[in-house]
Structures are given as structure tokens and as C-alpha cells.
N, C-alpha and C positions, 0 to 999 in steps of 0.2 A: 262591343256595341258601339256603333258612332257616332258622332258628332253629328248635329244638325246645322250645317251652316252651308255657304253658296259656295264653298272651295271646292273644283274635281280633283285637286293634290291628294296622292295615298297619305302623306301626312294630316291627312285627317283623322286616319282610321291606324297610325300607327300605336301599337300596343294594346290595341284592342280586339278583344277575343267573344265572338258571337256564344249566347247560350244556346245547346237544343238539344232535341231529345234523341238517345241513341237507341231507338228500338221502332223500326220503322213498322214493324207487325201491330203496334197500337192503331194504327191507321185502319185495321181490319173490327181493329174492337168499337172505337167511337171517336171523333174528333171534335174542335170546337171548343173557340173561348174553356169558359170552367163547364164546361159538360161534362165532369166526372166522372165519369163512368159507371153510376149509381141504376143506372137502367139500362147496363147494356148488356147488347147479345152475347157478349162471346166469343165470336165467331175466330178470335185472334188466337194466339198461344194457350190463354189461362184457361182453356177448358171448362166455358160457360158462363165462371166467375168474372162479375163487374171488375173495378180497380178497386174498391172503395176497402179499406179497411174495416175490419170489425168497429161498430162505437164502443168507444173505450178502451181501446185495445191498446197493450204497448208492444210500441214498433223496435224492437232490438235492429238498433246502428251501430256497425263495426267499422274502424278506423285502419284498413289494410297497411299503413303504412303514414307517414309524417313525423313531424316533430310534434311535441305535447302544445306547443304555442298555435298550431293551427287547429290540433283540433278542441280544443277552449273555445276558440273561437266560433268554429262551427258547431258544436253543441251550441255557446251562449246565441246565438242567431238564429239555429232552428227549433229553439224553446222558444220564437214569438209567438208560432203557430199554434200551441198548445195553451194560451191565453184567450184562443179562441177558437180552437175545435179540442173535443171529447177525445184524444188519445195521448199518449207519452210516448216521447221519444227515450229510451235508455240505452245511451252511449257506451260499449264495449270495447276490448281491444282483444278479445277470445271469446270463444266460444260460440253458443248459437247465433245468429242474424238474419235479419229478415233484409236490411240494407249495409250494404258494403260501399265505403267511400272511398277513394283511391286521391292523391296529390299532384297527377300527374301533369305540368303545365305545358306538356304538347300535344294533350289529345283534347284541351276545351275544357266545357262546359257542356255536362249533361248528365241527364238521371233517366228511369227506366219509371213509368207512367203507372203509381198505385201499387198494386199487386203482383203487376206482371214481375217486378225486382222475384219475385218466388221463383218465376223461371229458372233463373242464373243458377250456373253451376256456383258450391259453397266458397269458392275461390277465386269467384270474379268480381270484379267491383259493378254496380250498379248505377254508380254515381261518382262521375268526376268533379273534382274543384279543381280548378286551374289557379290555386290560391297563389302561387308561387310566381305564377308566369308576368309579374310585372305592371299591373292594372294598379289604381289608385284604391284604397282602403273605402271610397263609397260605390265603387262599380265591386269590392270584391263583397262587401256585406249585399248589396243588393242581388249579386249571382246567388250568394248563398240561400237568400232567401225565397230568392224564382224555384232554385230547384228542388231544395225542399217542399215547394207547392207543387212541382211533376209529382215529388214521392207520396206526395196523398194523394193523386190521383187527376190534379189540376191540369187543363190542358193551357195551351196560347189563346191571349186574352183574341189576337190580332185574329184568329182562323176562326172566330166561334161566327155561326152563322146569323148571329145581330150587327156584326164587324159594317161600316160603311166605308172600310177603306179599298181604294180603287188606285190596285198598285202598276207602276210605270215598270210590270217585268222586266222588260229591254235592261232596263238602268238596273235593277236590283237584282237582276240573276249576274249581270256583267260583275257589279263588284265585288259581289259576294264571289262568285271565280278568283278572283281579283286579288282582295285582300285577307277573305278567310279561307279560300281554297273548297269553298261548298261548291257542290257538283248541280246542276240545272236540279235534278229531283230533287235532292238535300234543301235548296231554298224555295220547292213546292210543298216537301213534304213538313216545314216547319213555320213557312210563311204563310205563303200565296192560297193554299188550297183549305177551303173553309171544308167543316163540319156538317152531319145532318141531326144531329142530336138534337132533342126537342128538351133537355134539362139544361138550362139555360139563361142567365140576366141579360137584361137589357145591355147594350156595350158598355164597358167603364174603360177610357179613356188614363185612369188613373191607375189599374189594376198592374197587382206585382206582374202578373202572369202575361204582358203585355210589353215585349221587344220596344227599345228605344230607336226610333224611324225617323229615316233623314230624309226632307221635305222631297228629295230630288227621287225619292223612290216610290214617290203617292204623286197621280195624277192631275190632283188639284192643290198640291202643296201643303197638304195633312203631315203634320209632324208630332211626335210624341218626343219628350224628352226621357233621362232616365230616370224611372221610377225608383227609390229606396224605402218605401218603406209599403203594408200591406193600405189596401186602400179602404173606405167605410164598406162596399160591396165586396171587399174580397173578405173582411170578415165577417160581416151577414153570410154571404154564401155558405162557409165553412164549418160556421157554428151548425146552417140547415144538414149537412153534410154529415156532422159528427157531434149529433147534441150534446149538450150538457142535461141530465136529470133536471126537470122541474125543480124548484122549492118547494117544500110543504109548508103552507102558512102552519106559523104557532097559533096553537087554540090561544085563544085571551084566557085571562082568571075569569 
């Protein structure tokens, strides 16, 4: 993700590796900010089914491959999510899985949007960390934490159709050519092209789910910095998403 500043130098954007999502068939299911997929048709791969997990459900995550240090890590970071939605995460290194991680830092940063990860054959990975590939320790916590919001079903904060950003294409398909090698649809299909889902907040400016944007690629010099941590609406949303059971008040004596 890059820098926000006035330089056109690639040393802007050296060692920086965009997040997004690898499964372009979500695009047929719903798009948009956190539009979930809680109300949607279908119409994509999952055969009817929304993205949304069962409430409550625990999500078996498998570690295809690393060292035991990265994936500590990545458990310890996508246990924040579970502080504030109704499911578990349980971390494997065999057997069943619902999400398969893979380390590999030349293919990026990305995950497969909710439920669709079912799709995948049992041998593929679902979701990449590019943990290894060289990024600073607050850009590689904060990846982890973005994509772990695709795997419950979170879309781009920047595509949801509350978004007021009004991007300078020209400039941000050129770089993205450029420096991440994304192809003209790759940066429609993860930036530019908003949502019609009607499940939906007001824009949060603040939200994990929301790409860090360099002033030269919004029309009116709209910039977002990188976000690290979940924001107040990204966990209202989530919690509405994957409740927690009420409390029963105790009777008095």
C-alpha cells in the first residue's frame, strides 16, 4: 500500500505490496464497502448461499505451509475479530478446513470473500500473507487484519456505495501497472468499481476494510493513511453481523 505524499518517484511505493481479493466471481455475488453478503443472491459460485458464516460457528484455519513464528502471529491478530463477532477462529495444521493460509510473498495479499473459501479445492490456499515479503511489522499486522475481514465476508471499505471518493483512474490504473503489476480490471475490480448492495454504513473513512490512498489518485486530493487497527463501525458492523447472545438479567433476591 503507499505512501501518501507529492513524490511521482517508484521509491515511493518500493516494497510495498497491495491487498486484494482473489476471486473475481464475488463480484457476481454482492459488492461494496462491508455489504457482507448477508442478503445476497447468490448468483456467484456458492450456489445461493450468502458469504456470511453461521453465528457462532467455528471457522477451522489451516496453515499450508510457514514457520511456527508466522503463524503465532497470524492466529494472535485474527483472534481480534472474535472480540467482536460471534464466531472462532481454530487454528490447524491437518485435517479439516474451512480456510487454508499459504506464506507465499510473490503472490500478495489476499483471501477469498466469506464462504466462497468452500469453493476451493482441499489443497488450495484461500488466503495469502505475503508475511515474508519485506513490509514493516505495522503494514504486515494491518494486512493480516484486512484479510481476515474478506474471510468473514467483509468487502472494500473504498467500493461500498456510501464511498465519496472520486478517483483520478488515469493516475491510479498507471501505477498500479506500474508498481504492483495489477492489470486495468484488477484495479476496477478491487478499487474503482463500487457496489449495489443496500446492507450497508454510512462511509468510515477509518475502517480496516479501506485501502491506504495516495492524494494523487482522488480527484480532489482525498487521502486515507494506513489504517492498523479495526475501527468503532467496523466493530458495530460485525458484532450486527455475528451476534453475541443477549444477557439474561439475574433475577434480584
Amino acid at each position: 500500500m503507499p505512501r501518501n505524499d507529492d513524490s511521482d518517484s517508484d521509491s515511493d511505493f518500493e516494497g510495498m505490496t497491495m491487498c486484494g481479493t482473489d476471486d473475481t466471481s464475488v463480484s457476481q455475488v454482492v459488492t461494496g464497502g462491508r455489504s457482507l453478503g448477508v442478503e445476497a443472491s447468490g448468483k456467484g459460485a456458492y450456489k445461493g448461499r450468502g458469504l456470511k458464516w453461521k453465528v457462532g460457528q467455528t471457522i477451522y484455519v489451516k496453515f499450508l505451509e510457514g514457520p511456527s513464528s508466522y503463524q503465532r502471529k497470524v492466529a494472535s491478530i485474527a483472534k481480534t475479530w472474535e472480540d467482536h463477532a460471534n464466531i472462532k477462529f481454530k487454528f490447524v495444521t491437518q485435517g479439516y478446513s474451512d480456510i487454508r493460509i499459504s506464506f507465499n510473498s510473490k503472490k500478495g495479499w489476499f483471501s477469498e470473500i466469506g464462504t466462497l473459501a468452500l469453493n476451493k479445492s482441499k489443497n488450495i490456499a484461500t488466503m495469502n500473507l505475503a508475511v515474508g515479503a519485506g513490509e514493516g511489522a505495522v503494514f504486515v499486522n494491518s494486512c493480516i487484519l484486512h484479510e481476515f475481514g474478506h474471510a468473514l465476508g467483509l468487502l472494500h471499505e473504498h467500493q461500498s456505495p456510501a464511498s465519496p471518493i472520486r478517483w483520478n483512474e488515469q493516475k491510479l490504473i498507471r501505477d498500479h501497472a506500474r508498481v504492483y503489476g495489477w492489470t486495468k480490471q484488477q484495479v476496477y475490480s478491487n478499487i474503482i468499481r463500487k457496489g449495489n448492495s443496500t446492507n450497508y454504513t454510512r462511509f468510515d473513512p477509518k475502517s480496516i476494510m479501506i485501502y491506504d490512498i495516495d492524494k494523487r489518485w482522488t480527484k480532489d486530493g482525498r487521502s486515507v493513511p494506513l489504517i492498523t487497527k479495526l475501527s468503532k463501525m467496523d466493530k458495530e458492523f460485525i458484532e450486527k453481523m455475528y451476534p453475541f447472545p443477549e444477557e439474561s438479567e439475574s433475577e434480584s433476591d
